[in-house]
Structures are given as structure tokens and as C-alpha cells.
C-alpha positions in Angstrom: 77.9 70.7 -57.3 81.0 71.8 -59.3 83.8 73.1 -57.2 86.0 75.4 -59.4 89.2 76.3 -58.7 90.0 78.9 -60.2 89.5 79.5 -59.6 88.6 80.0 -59.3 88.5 80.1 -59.6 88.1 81.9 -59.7 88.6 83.6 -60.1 89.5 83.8 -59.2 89.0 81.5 -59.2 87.3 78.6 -59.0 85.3 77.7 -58.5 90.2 75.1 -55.5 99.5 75.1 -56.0 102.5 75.0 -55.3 101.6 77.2 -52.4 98.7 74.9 -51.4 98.4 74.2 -47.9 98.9 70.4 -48.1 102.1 69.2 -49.5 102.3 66.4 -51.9 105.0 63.6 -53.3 102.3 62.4 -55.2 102.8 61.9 -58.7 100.2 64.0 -61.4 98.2 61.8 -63.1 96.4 62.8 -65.7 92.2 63.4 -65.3 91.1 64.6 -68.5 92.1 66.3 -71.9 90.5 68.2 -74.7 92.3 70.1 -77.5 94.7 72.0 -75.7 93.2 72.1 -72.5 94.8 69.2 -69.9 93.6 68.7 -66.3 96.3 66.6 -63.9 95.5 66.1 -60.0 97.2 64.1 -57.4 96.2 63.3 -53.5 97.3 65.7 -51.1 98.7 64.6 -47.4 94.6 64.6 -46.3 93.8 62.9 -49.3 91.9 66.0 -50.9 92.9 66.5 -54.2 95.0 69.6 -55.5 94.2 70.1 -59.3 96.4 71.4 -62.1 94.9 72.5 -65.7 97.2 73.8 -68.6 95.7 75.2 -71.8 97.1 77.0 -74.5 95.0 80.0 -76.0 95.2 83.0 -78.7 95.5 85.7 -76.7 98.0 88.0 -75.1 98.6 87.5 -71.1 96.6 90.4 -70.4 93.8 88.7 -71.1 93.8 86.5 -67.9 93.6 89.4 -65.7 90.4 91.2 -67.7 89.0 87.9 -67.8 89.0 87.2 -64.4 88.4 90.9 -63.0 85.2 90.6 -65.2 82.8 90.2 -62.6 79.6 90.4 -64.7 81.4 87.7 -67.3 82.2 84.9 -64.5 78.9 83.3 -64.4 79.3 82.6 -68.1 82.4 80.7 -67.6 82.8 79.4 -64.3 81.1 76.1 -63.3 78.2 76.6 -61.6 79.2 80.1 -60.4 76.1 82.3 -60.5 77.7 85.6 -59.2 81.1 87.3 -58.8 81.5 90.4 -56.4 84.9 92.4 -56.6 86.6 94.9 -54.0 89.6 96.3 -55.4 92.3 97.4 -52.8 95.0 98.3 -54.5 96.4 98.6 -59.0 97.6 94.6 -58.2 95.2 93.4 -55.5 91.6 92.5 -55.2 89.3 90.7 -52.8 86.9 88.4 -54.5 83.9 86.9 -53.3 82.6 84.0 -55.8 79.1 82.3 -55.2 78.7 78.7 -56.6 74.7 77.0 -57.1 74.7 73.0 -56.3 71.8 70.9 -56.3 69.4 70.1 -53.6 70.0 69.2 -51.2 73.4 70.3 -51.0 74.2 73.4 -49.6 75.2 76.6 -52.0 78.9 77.3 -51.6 80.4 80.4 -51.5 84.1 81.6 -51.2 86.4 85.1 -50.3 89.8 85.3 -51.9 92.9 87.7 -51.9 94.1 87.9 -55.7 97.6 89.5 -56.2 99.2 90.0 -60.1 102.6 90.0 -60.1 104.6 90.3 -63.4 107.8 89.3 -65.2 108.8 91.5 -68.3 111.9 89.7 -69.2 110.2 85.9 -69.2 106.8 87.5 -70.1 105.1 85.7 -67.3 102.1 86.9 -65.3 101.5 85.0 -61.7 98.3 85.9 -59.7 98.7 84.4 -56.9 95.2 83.2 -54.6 95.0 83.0 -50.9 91.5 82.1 -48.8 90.4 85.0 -46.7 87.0 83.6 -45.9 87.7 84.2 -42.5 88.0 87.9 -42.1 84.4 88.4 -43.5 81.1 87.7 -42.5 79.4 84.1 -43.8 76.6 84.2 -46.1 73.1 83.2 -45.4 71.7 80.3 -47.1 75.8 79.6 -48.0 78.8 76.9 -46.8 82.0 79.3 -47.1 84.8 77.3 -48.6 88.0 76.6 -46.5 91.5 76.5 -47.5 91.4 78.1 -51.4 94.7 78.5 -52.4 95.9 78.7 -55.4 98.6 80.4 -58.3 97.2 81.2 -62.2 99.9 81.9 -64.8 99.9 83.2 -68.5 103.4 82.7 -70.3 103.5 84.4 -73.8 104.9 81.5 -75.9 104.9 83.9 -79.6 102.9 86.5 -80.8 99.8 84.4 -81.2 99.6 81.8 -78.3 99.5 82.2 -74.6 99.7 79.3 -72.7 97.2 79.6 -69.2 97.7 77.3 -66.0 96.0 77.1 -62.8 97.2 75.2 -59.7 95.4 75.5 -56.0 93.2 73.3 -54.1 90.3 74.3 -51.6 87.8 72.4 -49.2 84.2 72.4 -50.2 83.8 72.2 -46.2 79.9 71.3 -45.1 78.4 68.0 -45.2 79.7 66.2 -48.3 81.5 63.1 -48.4 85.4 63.4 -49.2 85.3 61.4 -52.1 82.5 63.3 -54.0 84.0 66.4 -53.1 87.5 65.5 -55.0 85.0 64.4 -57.7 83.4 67.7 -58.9 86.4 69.4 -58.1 88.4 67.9 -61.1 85.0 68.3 -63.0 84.1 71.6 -62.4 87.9 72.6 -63.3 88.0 70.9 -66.4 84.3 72.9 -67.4 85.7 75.6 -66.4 88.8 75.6 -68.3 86.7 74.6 -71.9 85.0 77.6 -71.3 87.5 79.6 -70.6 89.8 78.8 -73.5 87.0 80.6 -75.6 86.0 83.6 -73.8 89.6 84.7 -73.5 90.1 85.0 -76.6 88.0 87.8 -77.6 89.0 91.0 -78.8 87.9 92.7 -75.9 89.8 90.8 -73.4 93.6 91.8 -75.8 94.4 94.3 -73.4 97.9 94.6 -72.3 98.9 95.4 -68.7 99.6 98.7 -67.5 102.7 99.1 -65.4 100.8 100.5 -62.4 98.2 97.8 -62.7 100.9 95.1 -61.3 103.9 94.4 -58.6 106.9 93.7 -61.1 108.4 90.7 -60.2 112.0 90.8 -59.1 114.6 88.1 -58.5 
């Protein structure tokens, strides 16, 4: 089973931050690279791992947010996911509910999430920031909700051409699986995850830039 983050997870989203719920002196080592794309973790105060992944894409920031409120999309892109569900409640926030398969005979893993956008014009930074809200909703059948997602995505325009993407959370598979497989497929899943990504972003239809109303400006 591949544990995304994203984050995602997910998205979002993954599939697991600096807001993360165990802090960590650790130092980031560094799990695995590809091109652009570079996946660090370090050992959190329970020993889970917390994962950070850094690429740098051709796209405009906008693109994260399409990408990731693409529900139909997700399954193409997120490890393992197999279907995205999306409530919005507000221009800038959105409850989403991310299913994950896993192999026999581990459970199927499923996860609820809060997903805020937040924007900076002057730095040309976007922050969506990810918090687990499993709790307020009713579990699954046939599904192990996740525990503990949380979790902060950013796209920082670097020029007209390149945007570089980073993702930063940590979540508990919760279940029956042993702690040290669990931190395993995490950093897997999250560097799949992040491959794929890097090339579904960057299609046309994704280079859309933000409405105002569509996120809370950031303001210091």
C-alpha cells in the first residue's frame, strides 16, 4: 500500500509540515531524487516519518489548485488513489475525501481533509494548507480512515516559465500495519506521486490563474 501525502495528498493530498502534529529536531535526509523532483524525510518525536518533496515544474501556480480540485484527474496521479470526492464550502475551502487501494490483505485506506488556499501577490506564493477532519464524518465500510493528515503544499513562481511545487505534512496509516512499513510506502507513495504530478501539471489546461475571490489573500 502507498500512503500519499499529498497529499495528498492529496490532495489533497496524499495520499501524509511545518504544522504537523509531531515536532521534529531531526535533520532531512535525503530519500530519493529524479530530475527535478527531491523527496527528504526525517523521524518525527513517535518515530513516524514526516515527508518533504520539492519539484520544479512549467507551469504557472494556478496550476496546483486545478490540479488538485480535479477530482476525476486524481486517480491518474496519486499513488494508489482510486477515487477523489470534493465538497466545496467556501471560494478558498474544500473538504476532501481521498480513497487509497492496498493489497490483500491489508485493509483499503481512506482519508477526510480540510484544504484552505491562501495567497501572496507580492512574493507570488500560494499556501494550501491541509488539516485531518476524519473525525467529524462518518467511517467508510470496507475502509481504515487515516489519523493525523496534516500537511502545507506551496507553488512559488520562480520566472515566467518555472514554478517550483513543495509538499510537507505527515499522517498515520492507522489499522494494523507495522510502524516501520508504514514510514516505508509513505516516502514511496510520495515520491510516485510527485513523478506523476510533475507531468500532469503542466498541461495547458491546468494554466489557469487564480481568481481573487477564489482565495484568502495572505496578509502580514
Amino acid at each position: 500500500m502507498r500512503l500519499i501525502s499529498l497529499a495528498v495528498l492529496l490532495l489533497l493530498n496524499l495520499p501524509t509540515s511545518a504544522h504537523a502534529t509531531d515536532s521534529s529536531t531531526a535533520p532531512w535526509s535525503l530519500y530519493k531524487t529524479h530530475g527535478s523532483v527531491k523527496i527528504y524525510s526525517h523521524k518525527t518525536a513517535t518515530d513516524h516519518r514526516e515527508v518533504k518533496a520539492v519539484a520544479i515544474v512549467k507551469a504557472i501556480p494556478g496550476a496546483l489548485v486545478a490540479l488538485l480540485h480535479d477530482a476525476q484527474r486524481g486517480p491518474e496521479w496519486i499513488a494508489n488513489c482510486h477515487q477523489v470526492m470534493i465538497e466545496t464550502k467556501s471560494a478558498h475551502e474544500r473538504i476532501i475525501h481521498v480513497y487509497y487501494n492496498a493489497p490483500w490483505p491489508v485493509e483499503d485506506r481512506d482519508m477526510v481533509i480540510d484544504s484552505v488556499i491562501h495567497y501572496d501577490p507580492q512574493a507570488q506564493r500560494l499556501t494550501i494548507s491541509v488539516q485531518d477532519v476524519g473525525d467529524q464524518y462518518p467511517l467508510e465500510r470496507n475502509y481504515v480512515r487515516m489519523k493525523h493528515v496534516s500537511g502545507e503544499w506551496q507553488a512559488i513562481r520562480l520566472n515566467d516559465q518555472q514554478t517550483q511545487i513543495s509538499y510537507q505534512g505527515q499522517g498515520r496509516a492507522a489499522g494494523h500495519i507495522p510502524l516501520w512499513l508504514e514510514n516505508k510506502l509513505l516516502l514511496r507513495s510520495t515520491y510516485e506521486t510527485f513523478l506523476n504530478m510533475t507531468t500532469v501539471i503542466e498541461e495547458k489546461v491546468y494554466q489557469v490563474p487564480l481568481p481573487h475571490s477564489s482565495v484568502a489573500l495572505l496578509t502580514n
